[in-house]
N, C-alpha and C positions, 0 to 999 in steps of 0.2 A: 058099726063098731070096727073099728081100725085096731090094727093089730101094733102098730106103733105111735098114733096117737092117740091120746087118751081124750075121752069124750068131753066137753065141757059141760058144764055142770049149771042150771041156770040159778042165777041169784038174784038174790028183791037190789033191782038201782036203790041206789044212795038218792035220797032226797037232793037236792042240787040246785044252789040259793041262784038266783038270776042277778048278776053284777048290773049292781043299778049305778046312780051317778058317782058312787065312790070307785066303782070298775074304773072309768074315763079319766079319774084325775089323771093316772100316771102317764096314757098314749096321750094326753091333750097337755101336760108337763114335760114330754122328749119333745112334741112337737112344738112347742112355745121355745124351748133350749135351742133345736136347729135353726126358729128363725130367725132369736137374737144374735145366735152364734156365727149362720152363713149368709140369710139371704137380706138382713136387713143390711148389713156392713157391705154387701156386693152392689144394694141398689143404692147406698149413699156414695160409695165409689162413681157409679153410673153416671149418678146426675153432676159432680161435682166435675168429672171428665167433661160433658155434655156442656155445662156453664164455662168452662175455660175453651171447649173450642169457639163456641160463641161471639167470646172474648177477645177471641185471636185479632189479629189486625198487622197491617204491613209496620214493618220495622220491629216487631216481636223477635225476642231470640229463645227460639226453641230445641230441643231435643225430640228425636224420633223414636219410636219403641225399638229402634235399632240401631240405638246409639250414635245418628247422628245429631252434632250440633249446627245450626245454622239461625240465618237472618231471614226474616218469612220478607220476601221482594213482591209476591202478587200470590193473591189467591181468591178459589171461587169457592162454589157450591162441595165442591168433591176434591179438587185439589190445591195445594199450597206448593209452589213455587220457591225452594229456599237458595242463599248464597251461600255454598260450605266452605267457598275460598274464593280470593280476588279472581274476579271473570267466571265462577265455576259453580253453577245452576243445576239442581235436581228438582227432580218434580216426586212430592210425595203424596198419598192418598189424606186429606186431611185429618182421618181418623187415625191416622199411626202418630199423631203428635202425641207423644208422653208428657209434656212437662215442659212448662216456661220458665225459661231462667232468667236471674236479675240480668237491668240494662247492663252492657260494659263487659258481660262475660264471653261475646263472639268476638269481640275487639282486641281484649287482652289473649286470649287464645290465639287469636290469627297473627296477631305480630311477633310471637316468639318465635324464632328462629328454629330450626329442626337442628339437632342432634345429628351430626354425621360420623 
């Protein structure tokens, strides 16, 4: 007997139904929502990246996850080779290609004249 807490007191437990398969709708309903919501849209992203490098091939004009555009000149297993200007050759990891763009768009870009 404590002088400032007061003893408790025992009580009959409450009867306490056991969540059968109506329990689960709702944890197996957030997790059907996550995986329409993130992880289906991330692995259709994946493969559809994965088929376009594939697909790469010399003469492609591409863009890099880093904003460069260029013309793919040679490429292997791991890297691409691109032309970002007359004579002027980078070498990229082949996974950083973002995105191909129609034929004629390195062309038109590299012949305009700069702005001085």
């Amino acid at each position: 007997m404590s002088f400032f807490i007061s003893d408790a007191l025992a009580q009959a437990a409450p009867t306490s139904v056991q969540p059968g398969f109506e329990g689960m709708l709702f944890p197996a309903g957030i997790l059907l929502f996550f995986y329409f919501l993130f992880i289906r849209p991330q692995a259709k992203r994946t493969k559809e990246q994965k088929q376009m490098l594939a697909a790469l091939d010399k003469g492609a004009e591409v863009v890099t996850s880093g904003g460069i555009l260029g013309k793919v000149i040679d490429l292997d297993e791991n890297f691409v080779k691109l032309e970002v200007f007359e004579n002027s050759f980078i070498l990229v990891q082949r996974h950083q290609i973002a995105n191909m763009m129609p034929k004629g768009t390195y062309k038109t870009l590299n012949n305009k004249k700069p702005k001085i």
